[in-house]
N, C-alpha and C positions, 0 to 999 in steps of 0.2 A: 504347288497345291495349297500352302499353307497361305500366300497369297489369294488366289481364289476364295476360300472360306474366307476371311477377312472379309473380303468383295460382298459376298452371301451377306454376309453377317452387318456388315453397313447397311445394306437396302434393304433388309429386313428390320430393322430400325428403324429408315426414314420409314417406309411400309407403313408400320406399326403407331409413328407419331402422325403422319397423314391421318391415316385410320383413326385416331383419338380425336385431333382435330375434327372431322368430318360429324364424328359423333357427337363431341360436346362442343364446339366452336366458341369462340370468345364472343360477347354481346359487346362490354363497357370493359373502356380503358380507363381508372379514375388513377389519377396518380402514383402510375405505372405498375397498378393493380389489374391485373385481370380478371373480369367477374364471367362465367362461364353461363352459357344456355338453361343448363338444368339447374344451375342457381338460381340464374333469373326466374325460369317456368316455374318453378316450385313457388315462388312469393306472388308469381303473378296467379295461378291457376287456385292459391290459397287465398287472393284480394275477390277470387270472382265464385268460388265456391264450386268449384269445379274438381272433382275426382281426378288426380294425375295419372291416374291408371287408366280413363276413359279413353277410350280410341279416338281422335280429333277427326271434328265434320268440317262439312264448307268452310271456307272462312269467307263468311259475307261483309259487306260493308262496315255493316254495324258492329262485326268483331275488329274488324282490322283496328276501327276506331277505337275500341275501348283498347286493343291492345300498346296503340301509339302515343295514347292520353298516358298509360300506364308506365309506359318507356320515361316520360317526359316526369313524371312522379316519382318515378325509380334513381332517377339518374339525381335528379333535386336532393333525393335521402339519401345517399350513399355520398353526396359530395360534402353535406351539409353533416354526416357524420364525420366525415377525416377530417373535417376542421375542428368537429367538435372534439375529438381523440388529440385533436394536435393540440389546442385550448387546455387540458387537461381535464375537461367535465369528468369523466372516469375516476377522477383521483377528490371530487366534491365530496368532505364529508357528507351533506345531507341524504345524499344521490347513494355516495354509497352503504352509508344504515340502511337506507329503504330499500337497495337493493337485496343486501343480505337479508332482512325480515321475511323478505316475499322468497328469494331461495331457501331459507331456513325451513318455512312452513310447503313449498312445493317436494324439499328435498325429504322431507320426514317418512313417507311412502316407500322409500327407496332404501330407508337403512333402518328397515327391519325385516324380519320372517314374513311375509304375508301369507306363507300358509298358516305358519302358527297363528298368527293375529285371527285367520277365518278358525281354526280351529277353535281358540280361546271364544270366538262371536260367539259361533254356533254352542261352544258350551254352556255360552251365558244364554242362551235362548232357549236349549232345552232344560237348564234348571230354572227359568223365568216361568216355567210351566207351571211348577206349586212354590205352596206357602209351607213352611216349616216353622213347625213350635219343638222346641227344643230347651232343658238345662243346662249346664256347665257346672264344672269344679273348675276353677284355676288356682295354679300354682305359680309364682310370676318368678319369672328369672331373667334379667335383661340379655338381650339378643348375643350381647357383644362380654358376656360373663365369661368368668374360667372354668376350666372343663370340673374343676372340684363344685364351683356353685352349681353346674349345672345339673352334673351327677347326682347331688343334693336335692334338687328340686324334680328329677326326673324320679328318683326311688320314691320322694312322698306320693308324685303323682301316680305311679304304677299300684302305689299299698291302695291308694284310692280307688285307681280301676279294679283290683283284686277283691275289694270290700264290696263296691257296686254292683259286681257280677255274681257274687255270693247272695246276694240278696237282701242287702243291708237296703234301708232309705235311704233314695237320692238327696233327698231334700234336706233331710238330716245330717248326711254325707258332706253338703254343703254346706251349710251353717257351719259346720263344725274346720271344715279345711277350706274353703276358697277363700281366694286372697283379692276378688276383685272388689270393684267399689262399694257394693252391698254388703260387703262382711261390717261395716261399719255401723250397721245397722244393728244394736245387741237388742234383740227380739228376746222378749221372757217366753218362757216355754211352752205357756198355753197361749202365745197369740198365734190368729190365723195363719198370718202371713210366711211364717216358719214352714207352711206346708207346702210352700212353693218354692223356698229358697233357690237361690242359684236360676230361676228362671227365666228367662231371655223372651219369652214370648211370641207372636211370630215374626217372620223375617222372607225375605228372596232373597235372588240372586244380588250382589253389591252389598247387601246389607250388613255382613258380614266380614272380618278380614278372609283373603284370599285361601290360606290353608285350613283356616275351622271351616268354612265354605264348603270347600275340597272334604274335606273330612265328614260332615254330617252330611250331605247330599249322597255319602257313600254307603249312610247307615239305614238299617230298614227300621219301621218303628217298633220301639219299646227295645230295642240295640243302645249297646254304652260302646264308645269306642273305646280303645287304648290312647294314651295322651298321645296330643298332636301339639306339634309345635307351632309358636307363634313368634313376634316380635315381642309381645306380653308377658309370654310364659308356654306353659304345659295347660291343655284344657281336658278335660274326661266331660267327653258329651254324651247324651240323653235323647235321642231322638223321639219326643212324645205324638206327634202327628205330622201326617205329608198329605196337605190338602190341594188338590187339582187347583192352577191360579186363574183367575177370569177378567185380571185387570181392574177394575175401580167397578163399583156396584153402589147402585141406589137401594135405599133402605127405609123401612120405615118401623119404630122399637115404641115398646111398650115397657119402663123401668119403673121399678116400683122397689122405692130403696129401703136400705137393711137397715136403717134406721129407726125401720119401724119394729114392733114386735115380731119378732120371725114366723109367729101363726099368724099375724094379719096381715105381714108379708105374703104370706103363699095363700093366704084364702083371698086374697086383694086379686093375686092375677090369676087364681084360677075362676075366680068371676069371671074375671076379664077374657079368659078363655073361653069360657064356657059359652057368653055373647058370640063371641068371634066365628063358633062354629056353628052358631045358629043363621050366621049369616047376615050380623050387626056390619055396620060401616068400619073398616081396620081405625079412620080418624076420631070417629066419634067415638069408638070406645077407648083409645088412647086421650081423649080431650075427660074423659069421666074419671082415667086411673092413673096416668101417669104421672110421674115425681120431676121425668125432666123439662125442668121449663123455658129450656132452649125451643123445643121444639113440640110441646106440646099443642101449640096453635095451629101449628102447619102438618097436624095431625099424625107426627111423630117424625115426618121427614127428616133423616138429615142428609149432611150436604154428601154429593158423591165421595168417596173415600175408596183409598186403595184397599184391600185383604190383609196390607201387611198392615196398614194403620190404625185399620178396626179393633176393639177390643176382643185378646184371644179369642175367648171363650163364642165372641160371634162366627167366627170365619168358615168352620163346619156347615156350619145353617145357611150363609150366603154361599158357600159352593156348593149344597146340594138341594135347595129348595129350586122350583122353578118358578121362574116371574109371577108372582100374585099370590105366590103360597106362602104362608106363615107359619112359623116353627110353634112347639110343644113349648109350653113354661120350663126354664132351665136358669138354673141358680149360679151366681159367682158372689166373688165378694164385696162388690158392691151394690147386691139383692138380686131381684126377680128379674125375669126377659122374656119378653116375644118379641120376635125377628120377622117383617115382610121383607119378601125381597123383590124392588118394582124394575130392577132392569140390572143384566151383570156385562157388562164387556168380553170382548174375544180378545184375546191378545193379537195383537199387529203380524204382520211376515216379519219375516228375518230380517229382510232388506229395508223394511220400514222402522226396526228398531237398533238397525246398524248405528245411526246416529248418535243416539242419547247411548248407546253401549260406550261408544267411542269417546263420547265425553266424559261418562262413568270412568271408563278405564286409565284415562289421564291421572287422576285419583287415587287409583287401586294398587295394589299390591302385584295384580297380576302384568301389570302394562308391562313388565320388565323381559316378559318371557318373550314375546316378538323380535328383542333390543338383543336380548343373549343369544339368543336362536342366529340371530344376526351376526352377532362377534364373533361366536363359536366357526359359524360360515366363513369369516372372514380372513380369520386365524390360517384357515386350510388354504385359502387361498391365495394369501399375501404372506405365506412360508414363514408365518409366526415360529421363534423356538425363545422356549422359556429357560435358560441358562439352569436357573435354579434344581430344576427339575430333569436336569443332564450332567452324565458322567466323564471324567476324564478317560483318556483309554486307558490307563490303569486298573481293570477291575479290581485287583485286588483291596487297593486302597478306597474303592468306593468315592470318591471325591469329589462334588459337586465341581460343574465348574465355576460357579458364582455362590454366594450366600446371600443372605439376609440379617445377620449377625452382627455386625459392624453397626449397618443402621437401628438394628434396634437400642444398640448400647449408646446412641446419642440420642435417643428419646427421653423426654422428662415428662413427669405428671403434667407439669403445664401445657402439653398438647391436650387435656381432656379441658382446659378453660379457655381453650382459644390464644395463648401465649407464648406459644412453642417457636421458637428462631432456629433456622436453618443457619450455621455460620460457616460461611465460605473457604476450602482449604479441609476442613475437618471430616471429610472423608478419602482415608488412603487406598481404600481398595475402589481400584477402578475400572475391573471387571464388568463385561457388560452382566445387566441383568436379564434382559429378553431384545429380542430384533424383530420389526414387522419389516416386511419387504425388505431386508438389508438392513435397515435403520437400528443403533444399536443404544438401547439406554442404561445408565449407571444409577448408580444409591444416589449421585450426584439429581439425578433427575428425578427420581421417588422422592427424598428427602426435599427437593422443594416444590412438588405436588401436594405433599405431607403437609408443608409452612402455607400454601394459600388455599390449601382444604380443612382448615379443622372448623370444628362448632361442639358446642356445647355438649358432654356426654357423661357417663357413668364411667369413673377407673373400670380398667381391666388390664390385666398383664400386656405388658409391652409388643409382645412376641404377635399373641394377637391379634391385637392394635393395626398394627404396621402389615400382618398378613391381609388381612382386608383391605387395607388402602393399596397396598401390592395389585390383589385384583381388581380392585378401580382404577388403577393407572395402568394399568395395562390394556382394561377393556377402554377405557380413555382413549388410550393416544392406537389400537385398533380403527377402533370407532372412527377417530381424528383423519387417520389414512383411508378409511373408505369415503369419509365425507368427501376431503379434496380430488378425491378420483372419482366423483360422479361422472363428474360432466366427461371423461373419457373414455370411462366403462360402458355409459348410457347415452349414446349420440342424442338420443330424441330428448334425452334432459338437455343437454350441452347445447342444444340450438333454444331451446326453450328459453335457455339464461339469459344466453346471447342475444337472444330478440326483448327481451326484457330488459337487459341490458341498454341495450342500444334506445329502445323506445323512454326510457327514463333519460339519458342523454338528450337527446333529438329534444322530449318535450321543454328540457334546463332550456337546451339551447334556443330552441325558437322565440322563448318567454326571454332570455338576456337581448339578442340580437335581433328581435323582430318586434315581439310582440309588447311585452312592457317597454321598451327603447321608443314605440309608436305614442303611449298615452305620454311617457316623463318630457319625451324629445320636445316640448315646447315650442321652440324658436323653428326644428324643422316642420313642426307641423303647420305654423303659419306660414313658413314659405309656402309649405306645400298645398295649403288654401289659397291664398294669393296667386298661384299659378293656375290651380285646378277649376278654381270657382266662379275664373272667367271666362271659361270654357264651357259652365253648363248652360243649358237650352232647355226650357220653358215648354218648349213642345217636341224634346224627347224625352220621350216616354221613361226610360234607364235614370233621367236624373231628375224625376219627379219627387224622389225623397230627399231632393237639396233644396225643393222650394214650397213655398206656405200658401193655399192655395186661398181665395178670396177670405178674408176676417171681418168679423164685425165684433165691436166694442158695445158691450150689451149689459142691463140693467133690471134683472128679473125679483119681479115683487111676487109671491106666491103666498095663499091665500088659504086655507084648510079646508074652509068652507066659504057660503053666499051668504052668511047673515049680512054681511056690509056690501052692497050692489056694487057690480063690476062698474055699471059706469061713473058712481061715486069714485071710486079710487082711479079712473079715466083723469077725472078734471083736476084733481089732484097731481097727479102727474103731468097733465098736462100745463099745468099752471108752475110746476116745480122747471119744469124746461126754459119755457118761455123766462122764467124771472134766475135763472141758475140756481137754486137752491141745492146747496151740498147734501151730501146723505142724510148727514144728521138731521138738517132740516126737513128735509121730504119726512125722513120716517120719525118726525115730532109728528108733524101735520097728517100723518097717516093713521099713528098713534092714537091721536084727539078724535079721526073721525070712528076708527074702531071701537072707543069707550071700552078697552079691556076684554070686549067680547069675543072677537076673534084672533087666533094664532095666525101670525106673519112673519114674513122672512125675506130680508132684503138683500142680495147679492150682484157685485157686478163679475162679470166673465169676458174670457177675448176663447170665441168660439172658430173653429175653422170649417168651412163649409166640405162638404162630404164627410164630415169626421166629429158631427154634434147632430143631438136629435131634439133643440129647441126650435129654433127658428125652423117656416115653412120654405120652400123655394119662393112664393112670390114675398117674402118678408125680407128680403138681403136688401133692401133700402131703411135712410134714417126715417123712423118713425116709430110707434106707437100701437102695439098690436095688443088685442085681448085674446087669450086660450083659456079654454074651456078642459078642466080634467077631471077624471075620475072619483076623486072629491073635491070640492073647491074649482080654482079656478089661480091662473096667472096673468098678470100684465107684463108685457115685454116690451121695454124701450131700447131701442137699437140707436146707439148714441153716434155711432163713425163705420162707417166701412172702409175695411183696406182691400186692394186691388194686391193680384198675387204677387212675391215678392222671393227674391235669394234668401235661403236663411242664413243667418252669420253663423261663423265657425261654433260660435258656441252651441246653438243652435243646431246646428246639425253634429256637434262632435264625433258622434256614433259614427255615423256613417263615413266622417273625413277620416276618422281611426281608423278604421274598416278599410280604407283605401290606402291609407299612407302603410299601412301593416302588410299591402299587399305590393308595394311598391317598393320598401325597403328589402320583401324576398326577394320581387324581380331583377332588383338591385345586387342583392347578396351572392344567388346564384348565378349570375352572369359575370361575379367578380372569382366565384369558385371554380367555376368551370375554366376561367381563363386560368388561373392560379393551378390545379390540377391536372393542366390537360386534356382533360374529360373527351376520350373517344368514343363516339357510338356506331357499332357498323351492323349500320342501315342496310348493306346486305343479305346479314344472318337476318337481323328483323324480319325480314321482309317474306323471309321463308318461314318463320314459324307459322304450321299448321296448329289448333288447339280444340 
């Protein structure tokens, strides 16, 4: 019995490898590689743009042929790659930078969130919809402070928001407590400026850091939030306006500045108003009042401008007036205004502003959430465990099974100047600290992440320090193991590579061994004229670009104009022939006969017939022709005709390159193929349907 199933169980094997055969069959045998059918098909059906999922028609003439051309191309690149693998091209520094560049920037897609990335777009697109004016308090506390500084700077910031919300001035609020760059500004008590303190002006989406962003897009207007964190500090915002955004707007202003008396200020533009709605010209009456002399010629235009660019105080007027209407006289501090507004923008689709978001976000503070979104994914999948943050089985003793301890106590302030040395041996605990897929890292390995990651920073306690770099080396060397598991996680990246791979090879390779080897090779290239060049024929047609077809050696006098008679400069000519007179001399005696009055030009040429458009057909003999042109006039001596002729190698070098590059492949491949093996069964072939 147990014999019998045995029996079963072999031919249901062969069975089963027939059956595989049958379905994928071998094409090419290159150096005892076998390349399978649906290998093949998939490169070939991707060379002709053909859907590999389309059900296969006739196969007519004309397919079989491109299929057989195709075979004969196939078999050329795949032999001409194992050589190039055997060579080492794969291991060319140049080859392989350029490789990595172009994976680096195709692999970027692949290791991050791309929901979150669409989320984050589309967040940035529905707050690209308005414009916000907005103040601020800041309280500045570096990111990377101790929980005492920060504590410290989060209580002033809260006494701030507690004061604002009571109904104290913002602006006074400001002056008085923010720590950004304005505060440097010691404003006396009755100046203007004081009443704006702390404000920001307007802004969009990006304009902003990431979390005040986040924060004042959450506030509705004349709302103070509670301080929000920054890289900066603590901010207490002020949401003063949220104006619908329209993209860039043409405009046309009427400023009439504070310079002046402030009653002849506002009787100035209420003139100017009062024309306006009579129905005066918006340019002419901005050319009678206005101060700014940028643009008072152009009748107040100025140049397109974003919302957020414009001066605050405009941007209400440009989002709610409609094209050709002009706003009411409205005061800032640098005087009077009328606002036309001659055209506003729509903002783009999503898909049209995906781009510049995507460039933005490179930039941003937010770019990161995609990246995290991504390691956090990663972590769960590649059986991340963080040592640190796991117990012995001892509960009682509560006892990490790894610390962080050790290393912090070899850290020196010279890690915040760039000076910090990792010295070898000087850490005894070697306890892993976290594992991705198995892989287990020590203080050994933080601490010299620690030595080739520092840069310039603000002290802060140790402990800190070193927790941070903690979770950069971790989302690091995560990060690190999804990179190198693309290409086997994502088949359609990993062939992507692979073909890029390969084609950055191929092209090294045919430039060493083919193609620059055809111009350097010298000595074989005259062989290879001296062989080839006796061979061409004159009247076939194929090597008609190896020979120079009738010349004439020619002598063209041209003239501007007829103030000096064409057949005066005839006999002249004629006479310079007859007696040999050299250039110089003709165009002395040409000279004398012109007295200065007419512009000439004397040039000799070697022109080829079918391939110049001086001479006529019946002028290809030596003689002496006069043309008539469109001003002036030419004389044309045709000194020698040449009768058609071989060009020399130099002469034709193009085209003997061109041949000896194809000679050297016919060469190379016929030496690969024997070298390789190289089987094709013309069988299989012969049955692909497509």
């Amino acid at each position: 019995m147990k014999k019998f199933l045995a029996l079963i169980l072999a031919a249901s094997m062969a069975w089963a490898a027939q059956a595989q055969k049958a379905v994928d069959p071998v094409v090419f045998e290159i150096n005892g590689k076998k390349i399978y059918k649906s290998e093949f098909m998939k490169e070939f059906l991707r060379s002709i743009g053909k859907d590999p999922k389309a059900a296969p028609t006739a196969c007519t003439y004309e397919k079989r042929e491109a299929l057989n051309n195709y075979v004969e191309l196939f078999v050329n690149y795949r032999t001409k790659l194992e050589n190039a693998y055997e060579l080492g091209y794969d291991t060319i520094p140049d080859l392989v930078n350029e490789f990595m560049g172009y994976r680096n920037e195709l692999a970027a897609p692949y290791l991050i969130d791309s929901v979150t990335l669409n989320d984050i777009l589309r967040e940035a697109y529905e707050r690209n919809h308005y414009v916000l004016h907005a103040s601020h308090i800041l309280v500045r506390v570096d990111k990377n402070a101790s929980p005492e500084d920060t504590l410290k700077a989060y209580k002033k910031a809260m006494e701030c928001y507690r004061r604002a919300v009571a109904g104290e001035d913002f602006a006074e609020l400001a002056y008085e407590n923010t720590e950004d760059r304005m505060s440097s500004d010691m404003l006396k008590a009755d100046d203007p400026r004081r009443k704006n303190f702390g404000d920001l002006g307007s802004f969009s989406v990006f304009d902003m850091v990431y979390p005040f962003e986040t924060a004042v897009y959450g506030l509705e207007v004349g709302e103070i939030s509670k301080p929000v964190r920054s890289d900066y500090g603590y901010h207490i915002i002020l949401l003063k306006e949220k104006t619908p955004f329209f993209g860039k707007c043409s405009l046309q202003h009427i400023w009439i500045s504070s310079k002046l008396n402030p009653y002849d200020g506002e009787n100035r533009i209420q003139m100017a108003y009062s024309r306006l709605k009579n129905g005066e010209d918006f340019g002419t009456v901005c050319r009678d009042f206005s101060n700014d002399k940028s643009s008072v010629d152009n009748g107040g235009l100025m140049s397109d401008i974003s919302m957020r660019q414009m001066p605050t105080e405009y941007v209400p007027y440009a989002a709610k007036l409609k094209p050709g209407e002009f706003s009411e006289p409205f005061r800032t501090d640098y005087g009077w205004h009328i606002v036309k507004l001659l055209r506003r923008d729509s903002i783009p689709s999503l898909e049209e502003m995906t781009p510049l978001y995507k460039q933005r976000l490179a930039r941003d503070q937010r770019s990161v959430k995609p990246r995290e979104s991504f390691i956090e994914q990663c972590k769960k999948h590649y059986d991340f465990k963080d040592y640190t943050k796991m117990y012995t089985v001892d509960k009682k003793l509560k006892k990490p099974m790894a610390s962080l301890n050790e290393a912090v106590s070899l850290l020196t302030d010279s890690v915040f100047v760039k000076r910090w040395k990792y010295v070898e041996g000087s850490v005894k605990d070697l306890r892993p600290l976290f594992s991705v897929a198995g892989k287990e890292y020590t203080a050994v390995d933080l601490l010299k992440f620690v030595a080739d990651n520092q840069h310039f920073e603000p002290k802060c306690p140790h402990n800190t320090y070193l927790e941070d770099r903690y979770r950069n080396f971790i989302n690091d060397k995560v990060f690190e193991y999804a990179d190198k598991h693309l290409e086997t996680e994502h088949p359609e990246f990993g062939d992507l590579m692979r073909e890029y791979r390969d084609g950055l090879m191929i092209f090294a390779y045919n430039d060493g061994m083919i193609w620059s080897k055809a111009i350097h090779d010298t000595t074989g290239l005259d062989e290879f004229y001296k062989k080839f060049s006796a061979e061409r024929d004159i009247d076939n047609e194929a090597d008609a670009p190896y020979f120079w077809n009738e010349r004439a050696n020619i002598t063209v006098f041209t003239f501007e104009d007829s103030t000096v008679a064409p057949s005066k400069v005839l006999k002249v000519v004629e006479k310079a022939t007859k007696k040999e007179w050299n250039t110089a001399e003709l165009d002395k005696k040409i000279s004398a006969l012109c007295k200065g009055d007419t512009l000439y030009t004397i040039t000799q040429q070697l022109v080829e017939k079918e391939h110049q458009n001086i001479l006529k057909n019946n002028q290809w003999q030596v003689g002496i022709y006069e043309q008539t042109l469109p001003a002036g006039y030419r004389i044309v001596r045709v000194d020698k005709v040449q009768p058609p002729a071989l060009k020399s190698r130099k002469e034709a070098r193009g085209y003997y390159i061109n041949e000896y590059q194809n000679f050297l492949e016919r060469q190379l491949v016929q030496q690969l193929r024997k070298k390789y093996n190289v089987v094709i069964h013309q069988d299989v072939i012969d049955e692909i349907t497509y």
